[in-house]
C-alpha positions as CSV (number, residue, x, y, z in Angstrom):
1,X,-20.2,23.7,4.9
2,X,-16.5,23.6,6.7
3,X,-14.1,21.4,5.4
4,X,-12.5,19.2,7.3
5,X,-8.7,19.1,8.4
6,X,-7.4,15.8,8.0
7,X,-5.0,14.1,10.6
8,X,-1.6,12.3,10.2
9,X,0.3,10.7,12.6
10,X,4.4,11.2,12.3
11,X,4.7,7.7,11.2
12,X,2.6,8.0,8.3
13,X,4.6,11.7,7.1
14,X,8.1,10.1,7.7
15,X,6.6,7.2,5.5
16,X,5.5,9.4,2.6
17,X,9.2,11.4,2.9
18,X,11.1,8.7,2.9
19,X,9.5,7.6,-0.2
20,X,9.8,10.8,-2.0
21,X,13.5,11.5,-1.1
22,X,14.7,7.7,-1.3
23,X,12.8,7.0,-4.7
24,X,13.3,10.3,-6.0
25,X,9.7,9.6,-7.2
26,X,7.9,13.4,-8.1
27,X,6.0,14.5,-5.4
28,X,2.7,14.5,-7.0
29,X,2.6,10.7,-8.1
30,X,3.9,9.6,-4.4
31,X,0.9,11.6,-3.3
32,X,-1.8,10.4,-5.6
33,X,-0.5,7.3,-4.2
34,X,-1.1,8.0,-1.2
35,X,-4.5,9.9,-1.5
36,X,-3.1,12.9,-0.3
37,X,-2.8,16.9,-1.4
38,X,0.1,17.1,-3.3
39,X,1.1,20.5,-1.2
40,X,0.8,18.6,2.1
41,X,3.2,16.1,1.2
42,X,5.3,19.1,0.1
43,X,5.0,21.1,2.7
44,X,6.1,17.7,4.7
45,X,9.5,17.1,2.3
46,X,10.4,20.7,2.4
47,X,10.3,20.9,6.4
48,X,11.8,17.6,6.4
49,X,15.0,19.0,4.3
50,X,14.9,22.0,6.1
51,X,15.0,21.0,10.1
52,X,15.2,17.1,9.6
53,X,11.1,16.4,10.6
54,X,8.1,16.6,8.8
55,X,6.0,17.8,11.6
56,X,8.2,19.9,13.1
57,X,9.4,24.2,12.2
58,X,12.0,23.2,14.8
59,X,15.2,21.5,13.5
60,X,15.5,18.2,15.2
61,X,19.1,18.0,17.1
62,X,19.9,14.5,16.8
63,X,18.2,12.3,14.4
64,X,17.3,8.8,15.7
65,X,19.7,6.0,13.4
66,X,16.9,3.4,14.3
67,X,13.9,5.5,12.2
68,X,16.4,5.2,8.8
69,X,15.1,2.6,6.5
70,X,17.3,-0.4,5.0
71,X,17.4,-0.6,1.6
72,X,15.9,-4.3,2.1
73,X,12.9,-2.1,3.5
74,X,11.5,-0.4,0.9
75,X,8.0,1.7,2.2
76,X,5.2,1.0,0.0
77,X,2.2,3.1,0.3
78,X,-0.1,0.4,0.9
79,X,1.8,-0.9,3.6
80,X,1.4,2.8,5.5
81,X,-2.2,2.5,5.0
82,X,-2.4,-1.3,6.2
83,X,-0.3,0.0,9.2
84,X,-2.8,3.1,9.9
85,X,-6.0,0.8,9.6
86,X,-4.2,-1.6,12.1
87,X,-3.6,1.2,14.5
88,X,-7.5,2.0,14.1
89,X,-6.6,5.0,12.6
90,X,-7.4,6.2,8.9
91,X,-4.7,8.2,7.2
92,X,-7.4,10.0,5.2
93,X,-10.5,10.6,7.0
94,X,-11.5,13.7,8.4
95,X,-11.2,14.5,11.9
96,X,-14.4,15.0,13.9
97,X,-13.4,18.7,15.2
């Protein structure tokens, strides 16, 4: 049987970033929390250090100052999946490809 590659939208990687690199929380309990593969959200952190997106090998040339989160904003992982269901999406299902 073929596994299936799961989807994320941008939203959803910034959000799990942010939480790692603004909490300082280890990687593996923010994704656990998350229901994610602990090396995806890696993989997401280290390209986000690296070039400045989570999606992205290519360095991003001017980051936007309106997708930085207040500190009277804290992202809770619940909240990203609330967000994802709203958008009729689900952060951890499998794509049908």
């Amino acid at each position: 049987m073929a596994s299936r590659k799961r989807i994320y939208d941008i939203e959803f990687r910034g959000g799990a970033v942010r939480i790692v690199t603004e909490t300082g929380k280890p990687i593996p309990e923010v994704a656990e929390n998350l229901d994610i593969h602990p090396g995806t959200l890696h993989s997401w952190v280290s390209r986000a250090r690296r070039n400045g997106s989570p999606s992205s090998d290519r360095p991003v040339a001017d980051p936007s100052p309106g997708g930085r989160l207040r500190e009277s904003e804290p992202v809770e992982p619940e909240r990203l999946r609330a967000e994802a269901r709203e958008k009729g999406q689900n952060p951890t299902s499998s794509s049908a490809f």
